[in-house]
N, C-alpha and C positions, 0 to 999 in steps of 0.2 A: 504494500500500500504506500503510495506517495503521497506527500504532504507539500504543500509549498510555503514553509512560515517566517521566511529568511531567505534574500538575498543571498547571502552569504554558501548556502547549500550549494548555488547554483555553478557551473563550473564554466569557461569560457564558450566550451563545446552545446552546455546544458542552454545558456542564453542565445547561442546563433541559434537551434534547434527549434525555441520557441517564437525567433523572432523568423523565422524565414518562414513557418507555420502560419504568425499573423498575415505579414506576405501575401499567400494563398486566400485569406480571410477577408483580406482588402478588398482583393478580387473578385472573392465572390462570397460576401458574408451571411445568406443564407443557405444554412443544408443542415439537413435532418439528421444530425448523429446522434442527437440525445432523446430520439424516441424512446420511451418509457422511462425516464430518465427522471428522478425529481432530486431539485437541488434546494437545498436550505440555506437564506439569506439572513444571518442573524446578526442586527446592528444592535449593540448595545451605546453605540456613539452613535451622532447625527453626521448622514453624509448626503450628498447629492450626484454628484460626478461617478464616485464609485459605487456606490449601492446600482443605481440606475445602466450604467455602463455592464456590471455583470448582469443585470438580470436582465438588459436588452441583449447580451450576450447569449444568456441561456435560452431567452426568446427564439432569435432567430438562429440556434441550435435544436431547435424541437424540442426542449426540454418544455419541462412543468416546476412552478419558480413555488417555495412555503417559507415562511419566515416574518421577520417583523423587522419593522425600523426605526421601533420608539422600543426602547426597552421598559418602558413604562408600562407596557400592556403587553409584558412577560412576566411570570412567576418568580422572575428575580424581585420583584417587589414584592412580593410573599417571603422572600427568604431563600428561596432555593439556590442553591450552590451549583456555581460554573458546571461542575463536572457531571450535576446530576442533569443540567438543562444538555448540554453536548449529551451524555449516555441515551437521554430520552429522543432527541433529534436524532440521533444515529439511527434510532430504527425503523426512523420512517425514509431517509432521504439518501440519496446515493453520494453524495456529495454537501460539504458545508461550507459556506463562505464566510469569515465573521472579521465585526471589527468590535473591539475593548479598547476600555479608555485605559488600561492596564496593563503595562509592559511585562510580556512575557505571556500576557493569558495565551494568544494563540498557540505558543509551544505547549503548555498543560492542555490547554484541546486535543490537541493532535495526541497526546500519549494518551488520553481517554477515550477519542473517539475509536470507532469500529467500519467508519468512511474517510475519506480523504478532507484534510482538513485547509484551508487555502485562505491564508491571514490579510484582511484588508483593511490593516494598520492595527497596533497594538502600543496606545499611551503615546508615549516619546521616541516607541523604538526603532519599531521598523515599517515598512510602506511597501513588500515585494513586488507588487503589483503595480502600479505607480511606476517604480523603478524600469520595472520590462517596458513599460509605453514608454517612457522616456528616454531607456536606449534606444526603442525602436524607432523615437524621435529624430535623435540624433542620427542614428544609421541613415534614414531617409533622409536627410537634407543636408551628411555633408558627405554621402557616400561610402560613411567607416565609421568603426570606433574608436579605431585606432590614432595615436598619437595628438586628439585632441584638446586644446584649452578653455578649460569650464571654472566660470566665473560665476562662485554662490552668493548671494547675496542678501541680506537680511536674517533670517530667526532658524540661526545655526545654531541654537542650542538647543530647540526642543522639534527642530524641524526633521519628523521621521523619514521626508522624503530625502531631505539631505543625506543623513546617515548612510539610506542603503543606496543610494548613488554613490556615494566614494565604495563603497565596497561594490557595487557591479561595476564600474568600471576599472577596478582596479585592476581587470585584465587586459586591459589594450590601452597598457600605456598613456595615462592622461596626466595633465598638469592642472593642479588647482588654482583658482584665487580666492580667497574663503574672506567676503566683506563681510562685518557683521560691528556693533557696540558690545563693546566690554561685555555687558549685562548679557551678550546673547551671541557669546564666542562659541566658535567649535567646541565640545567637551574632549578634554585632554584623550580621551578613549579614540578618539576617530584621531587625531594627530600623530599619538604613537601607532596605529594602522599603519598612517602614510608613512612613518619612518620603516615603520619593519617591512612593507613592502615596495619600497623605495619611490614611491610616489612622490614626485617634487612639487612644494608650493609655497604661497604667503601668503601671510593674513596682514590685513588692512584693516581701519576705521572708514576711509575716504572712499565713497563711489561718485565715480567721477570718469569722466573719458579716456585719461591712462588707464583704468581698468577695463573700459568697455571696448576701447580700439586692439585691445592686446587680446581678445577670446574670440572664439569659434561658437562657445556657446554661452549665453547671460541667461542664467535660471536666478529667476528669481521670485522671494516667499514672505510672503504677509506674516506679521506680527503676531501670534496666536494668542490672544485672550485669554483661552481658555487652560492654559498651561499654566496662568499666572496665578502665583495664591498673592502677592500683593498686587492691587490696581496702580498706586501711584508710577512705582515699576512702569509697569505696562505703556502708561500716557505719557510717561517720559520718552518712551522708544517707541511707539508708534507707526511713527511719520520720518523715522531719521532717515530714510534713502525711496524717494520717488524719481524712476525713472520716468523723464518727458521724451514725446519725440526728437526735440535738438539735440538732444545727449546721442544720437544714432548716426548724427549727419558723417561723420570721420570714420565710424566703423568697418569692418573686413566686411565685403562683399555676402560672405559665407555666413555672416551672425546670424543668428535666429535665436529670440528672445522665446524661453519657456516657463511656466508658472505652472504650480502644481493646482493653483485655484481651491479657493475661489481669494480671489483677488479681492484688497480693502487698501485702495488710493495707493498703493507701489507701486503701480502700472497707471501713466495718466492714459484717458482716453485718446487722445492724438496719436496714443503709441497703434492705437489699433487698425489703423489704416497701412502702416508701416509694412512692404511684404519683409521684414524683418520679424514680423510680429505672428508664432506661430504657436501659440497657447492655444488656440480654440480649435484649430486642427490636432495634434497634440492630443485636449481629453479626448477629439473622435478616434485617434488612433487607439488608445483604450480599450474599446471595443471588440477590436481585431484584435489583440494583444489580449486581453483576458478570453475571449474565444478560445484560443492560443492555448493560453493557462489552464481553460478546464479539460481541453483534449488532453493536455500532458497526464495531468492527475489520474485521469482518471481511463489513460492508456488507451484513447482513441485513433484511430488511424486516419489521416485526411489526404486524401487522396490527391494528387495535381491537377 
């Protein structure tokens, strides 16, 4: 049984695999493989992009979609415990997809469940999912993974999308810029990553066009709120790095600006006309890319 609850499982060969699958899915993203197929969608975090993206996935896979997206009208407000709601879901659904505001739940899923377990975000931690559209992003628009310059930008401390982007790319070769305020640096854990696996980079306060003319790719990530147990924190850093369109004018041909979204003022609107500006294509790539995701898991074959 395959799980997918970490980047990091994934191997160089395991990511081209799934992403030349999505590929195929681009192509032609209706087909019936998931006849009799029911997949379990359980949000205990509020999401829109990914909840919606897998279950149009399973959609137009023939599947049959159960689950909820308010954990508030799950029996976890009763009391019940993670492991008994995954035991009881396991036997109804061939497959589960879940996100927790609590780092690591996914991985205790997976050692409980009795289906394949496929983590769509967990707390601070990780994002797998996210991650695969994202390479698949970068593949598509600058032809490789390889050897490219990726400019983070904003709330690198609690940003899960961040984290499992340094570790999927850390096979082909990339160069970091890691912008971010004090209050919301890279965690020491992802920096000794880049040293052990010899990833080169620097971190900055200043976003600004030395950073933006030097990359291949500008991802950049809204402020999270909800990570915050102090507010004044929060309002303090905000608003401290808004990319406008004039900040693009000098840039590499090749940029393409990506956000894991939902976007709150880091991105002005002007940006959005920009064929620089490739976030909204990006979450459609998603789609295909968790397509992708649940053929692996759960050992589909997709034909050419």
């Amino acid at each position: 049984m395959k799980h997918i609850v970490s980047i990091d499982q994934c191997t160089a060969e395991d990511i081209t695999r799934i992403l030349d699958r999505a590929e195929l899915f681009e192509q032609e993203p209706d087909r019936q493989l998931l006849n009799g197929k029911v997949v379990a969608t359980l949000f205990f975090e509020p999401s829109t992009r990914t909840r919606l993206s897998f279950e149009t996935a399973v959609s137009r896979l023939g599947g049959r979609i159960i689950g909820f997206s308010d954990a508030s009208t799950s029996s976890s407000t009763k009391g019940e415990s993670l492991k008994d709601t995954i035991s009881m879901v396991s036997n109804y659904a061939d497959l589960i997809i879940m996100r927790h505001h609590l780092e690591g739940a996914a991985r205790y899923a997976s050692e409980v469940s009795r289906v394949p377990v496929v983590n769509a975000g967990d707390g601070a931690n990780q994002h797998p999912s996210q991650t695969l559209l994202d390479l698949y992003s970068i593949r598509k628009t600058q032809g490789s993974l390889y050897d490219k310059t990726i400019a983070m930008v904003g709330d690198l401390k609690y940003g899960r999308t961040i984290h499992s982007l340094i570790e999927g790319m850390s096979h082909f070769r990339p160069r970091f810029i890691f912008v971010a305020p004090e209050e919301l640096s890279l965690p020491e854990e992802y920096k000794q990553f880049c040293y052990d696996h010899r990833l080169p980079f620097i971190e900055t306060k200043h976003f600004d066009e030395e950073v933006i003319n030097n990359c291949d790719i500008l991802y950049m990530t809204r402020v999270q709120r909800e990570r915050f147990t102090d507010l004044e924190e929060y309002e303090r850093v905000k608003d401290v790095y808004v990319l406008t369109n004039d900040m693009l004018a000098d840039s590499r041909s090749n940029l393409r600006v990506l956000h894991p979204l939902p976007r709150v003022g880091e991105i002005a609107y002007d940006v959005d006309d920009n064929p620089k500006a490739y976030f909204i294509q990006q979450a459609l790539n998603g789609l295909y890319t968790r397509q992708s995701i649940i053929c692996e898991v759960l050992g589909i074959n997709v034909p050419n």
